[in-house]
C-alpha positions as CSV (number, residue, x, y, z in Angstrom):
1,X,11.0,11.5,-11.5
2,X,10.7,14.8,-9.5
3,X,7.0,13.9,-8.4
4,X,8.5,10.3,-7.1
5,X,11.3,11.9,-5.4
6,X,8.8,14.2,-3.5
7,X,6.8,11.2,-2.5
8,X,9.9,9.1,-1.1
9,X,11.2,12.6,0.5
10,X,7.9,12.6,2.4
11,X,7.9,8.6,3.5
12,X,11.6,9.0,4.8
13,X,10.9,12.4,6.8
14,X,9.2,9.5,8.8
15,X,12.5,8.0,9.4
16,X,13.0,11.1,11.4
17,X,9.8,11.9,12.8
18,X,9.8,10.8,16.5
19,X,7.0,8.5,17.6
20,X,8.6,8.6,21.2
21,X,11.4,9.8,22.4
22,X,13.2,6.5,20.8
23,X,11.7,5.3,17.9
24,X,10.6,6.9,14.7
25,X,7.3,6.6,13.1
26,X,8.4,4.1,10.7
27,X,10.5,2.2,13.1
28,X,6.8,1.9,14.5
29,X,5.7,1.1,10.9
30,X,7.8,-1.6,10.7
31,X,6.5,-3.0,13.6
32,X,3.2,-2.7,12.3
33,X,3.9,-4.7,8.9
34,X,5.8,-7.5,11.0
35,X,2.6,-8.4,12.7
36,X,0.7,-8.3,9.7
37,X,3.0,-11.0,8.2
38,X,3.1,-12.4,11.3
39,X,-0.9,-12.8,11.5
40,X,-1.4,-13.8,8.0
41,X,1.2,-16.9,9.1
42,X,-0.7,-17.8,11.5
43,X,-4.6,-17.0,11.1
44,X,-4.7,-16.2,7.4
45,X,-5.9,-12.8,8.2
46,X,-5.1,-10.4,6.5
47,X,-5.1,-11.8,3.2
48,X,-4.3,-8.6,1.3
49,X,-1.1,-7.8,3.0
50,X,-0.2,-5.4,0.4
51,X,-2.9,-3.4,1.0
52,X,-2.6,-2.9,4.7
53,X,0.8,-1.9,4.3
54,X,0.4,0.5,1.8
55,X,-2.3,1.9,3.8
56,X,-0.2,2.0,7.0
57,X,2.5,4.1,5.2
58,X,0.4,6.5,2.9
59,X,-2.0,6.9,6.4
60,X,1.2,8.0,7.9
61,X,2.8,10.2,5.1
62,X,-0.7,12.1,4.9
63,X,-1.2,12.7,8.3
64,X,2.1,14.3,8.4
65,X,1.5,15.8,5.5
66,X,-2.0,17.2,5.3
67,X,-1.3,19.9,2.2
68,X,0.0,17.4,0.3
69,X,-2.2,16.1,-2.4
70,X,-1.4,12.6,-3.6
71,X,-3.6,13.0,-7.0
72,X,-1.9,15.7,-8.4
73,X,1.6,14.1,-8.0
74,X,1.3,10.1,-8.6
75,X,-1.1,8.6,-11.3
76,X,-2.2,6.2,-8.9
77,X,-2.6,9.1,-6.2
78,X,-6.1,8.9,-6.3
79,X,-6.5,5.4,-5.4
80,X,-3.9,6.4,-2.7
81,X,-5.6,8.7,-1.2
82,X,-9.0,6.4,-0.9
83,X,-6.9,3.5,0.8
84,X,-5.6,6.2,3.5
85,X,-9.2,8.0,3.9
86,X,-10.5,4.6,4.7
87,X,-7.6,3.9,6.9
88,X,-8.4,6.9,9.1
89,X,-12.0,6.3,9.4
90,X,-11.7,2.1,9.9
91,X,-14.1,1.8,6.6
92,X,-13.2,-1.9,6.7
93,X,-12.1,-4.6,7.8
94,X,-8.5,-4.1,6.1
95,X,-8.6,-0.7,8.3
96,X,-9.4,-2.3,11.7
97,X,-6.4,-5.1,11.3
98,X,-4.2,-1.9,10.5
99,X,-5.1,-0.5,13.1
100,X,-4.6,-3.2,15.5
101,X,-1.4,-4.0,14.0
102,X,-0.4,-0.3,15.2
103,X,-2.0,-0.5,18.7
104,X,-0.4,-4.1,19.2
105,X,3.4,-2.8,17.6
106,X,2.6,-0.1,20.2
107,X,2.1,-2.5,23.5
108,X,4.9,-4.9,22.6
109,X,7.5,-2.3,22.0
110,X,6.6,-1.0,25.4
111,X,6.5,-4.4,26.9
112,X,10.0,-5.5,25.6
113,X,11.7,-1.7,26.0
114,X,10.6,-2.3,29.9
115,X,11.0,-5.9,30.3
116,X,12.7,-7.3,27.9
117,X,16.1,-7.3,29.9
118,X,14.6,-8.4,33.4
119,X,12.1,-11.3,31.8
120,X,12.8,-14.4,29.9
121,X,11.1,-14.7,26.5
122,X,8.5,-17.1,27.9
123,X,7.8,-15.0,30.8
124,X,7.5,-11.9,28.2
125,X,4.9,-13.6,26.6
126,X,2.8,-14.7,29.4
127,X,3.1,-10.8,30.4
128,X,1.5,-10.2,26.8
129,X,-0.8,-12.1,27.6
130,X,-1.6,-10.6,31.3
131,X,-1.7,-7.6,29.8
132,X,-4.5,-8.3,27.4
133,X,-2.2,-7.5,24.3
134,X,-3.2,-11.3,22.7
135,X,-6.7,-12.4,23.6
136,X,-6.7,-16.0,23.9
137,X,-10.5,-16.9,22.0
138,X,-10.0,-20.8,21.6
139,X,-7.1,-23.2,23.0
140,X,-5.0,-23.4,20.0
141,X,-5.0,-19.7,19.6
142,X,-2.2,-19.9,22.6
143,X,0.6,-21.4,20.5
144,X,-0.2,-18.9,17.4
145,X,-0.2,-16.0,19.0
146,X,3.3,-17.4,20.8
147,X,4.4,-17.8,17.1
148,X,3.4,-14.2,16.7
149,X,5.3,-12.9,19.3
150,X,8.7,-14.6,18.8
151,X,9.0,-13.5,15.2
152,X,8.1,-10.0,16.4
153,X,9.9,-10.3,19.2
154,X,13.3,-11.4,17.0
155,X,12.1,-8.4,14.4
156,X,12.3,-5.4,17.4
157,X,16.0,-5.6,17.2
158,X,15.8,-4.1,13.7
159,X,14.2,-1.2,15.6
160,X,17.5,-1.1,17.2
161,X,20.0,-1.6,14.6
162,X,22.0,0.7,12.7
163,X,22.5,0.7,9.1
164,X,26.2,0.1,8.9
165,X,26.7,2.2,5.8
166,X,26.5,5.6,8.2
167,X,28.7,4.2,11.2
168,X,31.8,5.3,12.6
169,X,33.8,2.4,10.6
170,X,32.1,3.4,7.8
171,X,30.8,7.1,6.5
172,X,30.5,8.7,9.9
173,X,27.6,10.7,9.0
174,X,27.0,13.8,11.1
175,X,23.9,13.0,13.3
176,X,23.0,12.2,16.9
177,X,20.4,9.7,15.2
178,X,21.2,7.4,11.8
179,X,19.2,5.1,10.1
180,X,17.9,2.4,12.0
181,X,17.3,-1.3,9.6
182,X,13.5,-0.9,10.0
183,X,13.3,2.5,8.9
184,X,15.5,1.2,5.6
185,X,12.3,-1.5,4.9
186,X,9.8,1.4,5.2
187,X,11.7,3.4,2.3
188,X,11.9,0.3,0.2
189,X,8.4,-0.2,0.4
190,X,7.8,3.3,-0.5
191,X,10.1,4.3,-3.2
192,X,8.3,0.3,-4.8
193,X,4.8,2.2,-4.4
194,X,6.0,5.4,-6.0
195,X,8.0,3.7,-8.8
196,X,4.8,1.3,-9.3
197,X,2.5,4.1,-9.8
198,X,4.0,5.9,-12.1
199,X,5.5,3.2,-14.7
200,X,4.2,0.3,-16.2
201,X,6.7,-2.4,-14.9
202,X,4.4,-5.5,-15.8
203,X,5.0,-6.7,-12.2
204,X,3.2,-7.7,-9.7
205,X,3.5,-5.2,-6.9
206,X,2.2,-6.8,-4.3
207,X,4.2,-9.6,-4.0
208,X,6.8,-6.9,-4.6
209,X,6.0,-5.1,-1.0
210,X,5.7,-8.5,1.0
211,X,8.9,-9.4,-0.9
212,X,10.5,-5.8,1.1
213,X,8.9,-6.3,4.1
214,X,10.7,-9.1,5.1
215,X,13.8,-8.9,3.4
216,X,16.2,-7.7,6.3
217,X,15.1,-10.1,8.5
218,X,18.2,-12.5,8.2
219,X,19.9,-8.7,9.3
220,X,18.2,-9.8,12.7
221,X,20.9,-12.3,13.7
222,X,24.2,-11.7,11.6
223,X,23.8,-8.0,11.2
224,X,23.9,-5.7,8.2
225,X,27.1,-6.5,6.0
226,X,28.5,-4.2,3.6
227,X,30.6,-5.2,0.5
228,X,33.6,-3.2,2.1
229,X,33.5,-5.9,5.2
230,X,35.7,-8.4,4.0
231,X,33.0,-11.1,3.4
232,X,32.7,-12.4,-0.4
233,X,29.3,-12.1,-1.7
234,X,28.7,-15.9,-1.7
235,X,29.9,-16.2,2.3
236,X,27.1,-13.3,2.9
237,X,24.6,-15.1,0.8
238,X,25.3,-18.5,3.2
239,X,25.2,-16.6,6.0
240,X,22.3,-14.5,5.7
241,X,20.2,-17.6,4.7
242,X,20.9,-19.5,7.5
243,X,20.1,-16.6,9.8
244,X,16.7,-16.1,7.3
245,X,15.4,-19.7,7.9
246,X,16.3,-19.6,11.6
247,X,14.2,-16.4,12.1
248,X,11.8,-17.8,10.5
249,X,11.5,-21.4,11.9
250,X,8.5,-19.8,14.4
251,X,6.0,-19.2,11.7
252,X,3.6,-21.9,10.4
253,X,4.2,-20.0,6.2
254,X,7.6,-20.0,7.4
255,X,8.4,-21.7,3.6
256,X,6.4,-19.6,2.1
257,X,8.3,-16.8,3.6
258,X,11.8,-18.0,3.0
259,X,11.5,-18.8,-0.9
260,X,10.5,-15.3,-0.9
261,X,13.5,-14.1,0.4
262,X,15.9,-16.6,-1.6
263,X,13.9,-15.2,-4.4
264,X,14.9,-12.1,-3.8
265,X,18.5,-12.6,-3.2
266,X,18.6,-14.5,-6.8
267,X,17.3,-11.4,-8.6
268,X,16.0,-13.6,-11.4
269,X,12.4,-12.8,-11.7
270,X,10.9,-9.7,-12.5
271,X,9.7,-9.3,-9.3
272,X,12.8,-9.9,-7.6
273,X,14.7,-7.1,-9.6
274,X,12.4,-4.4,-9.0
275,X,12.5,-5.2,-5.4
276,X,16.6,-5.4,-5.3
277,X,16.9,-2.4,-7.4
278,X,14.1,-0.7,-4.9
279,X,16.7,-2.0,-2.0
280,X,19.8,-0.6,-3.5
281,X,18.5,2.6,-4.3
282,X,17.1,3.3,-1.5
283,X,20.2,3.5,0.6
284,X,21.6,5.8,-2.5
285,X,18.7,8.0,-2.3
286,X,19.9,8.3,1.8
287,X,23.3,8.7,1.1
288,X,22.4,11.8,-0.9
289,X,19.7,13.0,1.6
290,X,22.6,13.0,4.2
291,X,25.0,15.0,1.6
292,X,22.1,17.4,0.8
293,X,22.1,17.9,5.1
294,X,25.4,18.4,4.9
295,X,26.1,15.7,7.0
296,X,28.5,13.7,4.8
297,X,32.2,14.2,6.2
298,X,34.7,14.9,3.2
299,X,36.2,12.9,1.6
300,X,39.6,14.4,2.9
301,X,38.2,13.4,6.4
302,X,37.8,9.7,5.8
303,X,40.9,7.9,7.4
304,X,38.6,5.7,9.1
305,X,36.7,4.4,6.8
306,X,36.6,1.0,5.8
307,X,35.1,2.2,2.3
308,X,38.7,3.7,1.0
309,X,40.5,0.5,1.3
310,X,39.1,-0.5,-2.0
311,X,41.1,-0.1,-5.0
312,X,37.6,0.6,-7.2
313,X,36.6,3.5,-5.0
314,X,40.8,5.3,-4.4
315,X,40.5,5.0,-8.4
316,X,37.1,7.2,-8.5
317,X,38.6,9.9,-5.7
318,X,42.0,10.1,-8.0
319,X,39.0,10.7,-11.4
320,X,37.3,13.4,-9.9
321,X,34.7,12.1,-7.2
322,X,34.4,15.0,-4.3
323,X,31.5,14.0,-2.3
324,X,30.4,10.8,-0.4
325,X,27.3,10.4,-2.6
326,X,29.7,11.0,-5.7
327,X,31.5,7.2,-4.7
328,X,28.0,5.9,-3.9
329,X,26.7,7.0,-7.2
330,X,29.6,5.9,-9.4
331,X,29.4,2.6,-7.2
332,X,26.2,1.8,-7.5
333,X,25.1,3.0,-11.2
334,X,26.2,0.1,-13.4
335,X,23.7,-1.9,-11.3
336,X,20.9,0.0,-12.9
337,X,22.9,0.0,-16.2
338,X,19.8,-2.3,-17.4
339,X,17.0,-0.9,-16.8
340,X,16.7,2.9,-17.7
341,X,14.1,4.1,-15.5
342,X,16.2,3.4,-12.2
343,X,18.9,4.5,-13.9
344,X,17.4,7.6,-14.7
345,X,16.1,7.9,-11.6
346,X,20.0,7.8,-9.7
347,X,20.7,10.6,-12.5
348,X,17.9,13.0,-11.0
349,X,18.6,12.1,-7.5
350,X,22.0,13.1,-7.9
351,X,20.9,16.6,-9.9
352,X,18.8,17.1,-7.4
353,X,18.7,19.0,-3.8
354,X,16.4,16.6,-1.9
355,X,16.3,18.4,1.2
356,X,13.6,21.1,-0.5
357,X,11.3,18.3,-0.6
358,X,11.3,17.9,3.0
359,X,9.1,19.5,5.8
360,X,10.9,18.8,8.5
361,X,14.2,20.0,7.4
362,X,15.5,23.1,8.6
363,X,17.1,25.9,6.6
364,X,20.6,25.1,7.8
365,X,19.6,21.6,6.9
366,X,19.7,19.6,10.3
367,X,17.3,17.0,11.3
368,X,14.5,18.7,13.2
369,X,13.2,16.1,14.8
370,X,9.5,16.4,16.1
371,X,6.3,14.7,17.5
């Protein structure tokens, strides 16, 4: 468990690793992956869209990283470390796709960060297109790319939206920057690659991370709900799938795309699970990275929050809980009550000081944030 926690410790240090001075390296991966959905929608290219996201994180988590040896930590490090060498030298045709995934995520979030306020969605596109972002090679290539572009487009708000959990109505954490939607996907997707690698799941993985990828995206239009928001889990589920198919409606796999999602929500399948428990405990994992930066308020602090009107959670203060990650641990563990390896894995995260697993935490434990 230690060697996957020091693999997810390095992917979310690119939660806080500037790209700019606004968005984080994996609010820029993000954008990267969207496009590659988007493109495989509407050109069928890429077809292994696993594969280019997996490169686009690992590419990223070494670069940042450049001591950090992959196959002495994961069993599948090696292969790992082949798919982000050939990432960095564009080895292939997987490799040049990345890389224009990055370059376009790039353009269009400048493009919309200037523009997007002054210019109509139509007129932002034809500016893409000025610009030289989307070539137009034959006639019907105008309405795809257009496609492109609107789901990417509706997808840069997650760049944009907080994670409700840390909020001022809700934990309050301690920070100048909090956890941004997009940067939630990218630790999904990570903490699935980890988990992957070093058991034998029987699952098929790469539906797995293009189940992740895209499984906020109804978060576009209604938000991200907590359960302590006073919406029943079935109003959420009707909700959130109306918002998932209207995102959606732009792309030609757009059905494709949404049984995916429902598929997810129904946590039925194998797949499914691994991905949902992947979801949940990723936002665990964060709650304790924030404890272990000391920037969970105590619990004596917490008149504002929404999270202590519950009956469940007064019950675990009055038992003994004395941290914010204590009520999201004793929350969240009879989810994994199942399966014994995520369990196990909440059990080491909690024994655990996370923050020594992270380069770009200082010693007093703030963010450092740097280029």
């Amino acid at each position: 468990m230690k060697d996957i926690l020091i693999f997810y410790i390095k992917a979310n240090d690119l939660k806080n690793i500037m790209a700019d001075g606004k968005y984080s390296v994996a609010d820029n991966l993000y954008g990267s992956i969207i496009l590659a959905v988007a493109f495989n929608s509407e050109f069928g290219k890429p077809k292994d869209i696993s594969k280019i996201i997996r490169m686009l994180i690992l590419s990223e988590i070494s670069l940042k990283n450049p001591n950090l040896e992959l196959n002495k930590i994961l069993r599948k490090g090696k292969r790992f470390e082949r798919e982000a060498f050939e990432y960095h030298f564009l080895q292939s045709e997987d490799t040049k796709d990345a890389f224009r995934f990055r370059i376009t995520d790039f353009s269009l979030t400048k493009l919309i960060d200037e523009k997007g306020d002054s210019l109509s969605f139509e007129n932002l596109y034809k500016e893409a297109l000025n610009l030289g972002i989307f070539k137009i090679i034959h006639k019907e290539d105008y309405e795809k790319y257009k496609k492109i572009f609107k789901f990417y487009y509706l997808n840069y708000r997650l760049k944009n939206k907080l994670r409700p959990g840390w909020d001022k109505k809700h934990w309050n954490v301690k920070s100048d920057r909090i956890e941004h939607i997009s940067e939630h996907v990218i630790g999904t997707i990570a903490l699935a690659i980890a988990m992957d690698s070093e058991f034998d799941f029987n699952v098929d993985i790469d539906k797995i991370i293009e189940m992740l990828a895209i499984h906020e995206v109804g978060k576009i239009l209604i938000g991200d709900i907590t359960p302590f928001d006073g919406i029943t889990k079935e109003q959420k589920k009707d909700i959130e799938h109306q918002a998932v198919e209207d995102v959606l409606e732009c792309l030609t796999n757009k059905n494709y795309l949404t049984d995916l999602i429902f598929e997810f929500d129904e946590h039925q399948t194998d797949e499914s699970l691994f991905s949902y428990y992947c979801d949940k405990i990723e936002a665990d994992i964060q709650a304790k990275v924030y404890q272990d930066m000391g920037m969970q308020n105590p619990l004596d602090e917490q008149q504002n929050n929404v999270v202590f009107k519950s009956d469940r959670v007064k019950q675990m203060v009055e038992n003994g809980a004395q941290t914010a990650f204590d009520i999201w641990y004793l929350w969240d563990k009879p989810i994994y009550e199942d399966n014994i390896i995520f369990s196990t894995l909440l059990d080491c995260v909690n024994d655990t000081d996370l923050t020594k697993f992270s380069s770009i935490v200082q010693k007093d434990k703030q963010i450092k944030l740097t280029k």
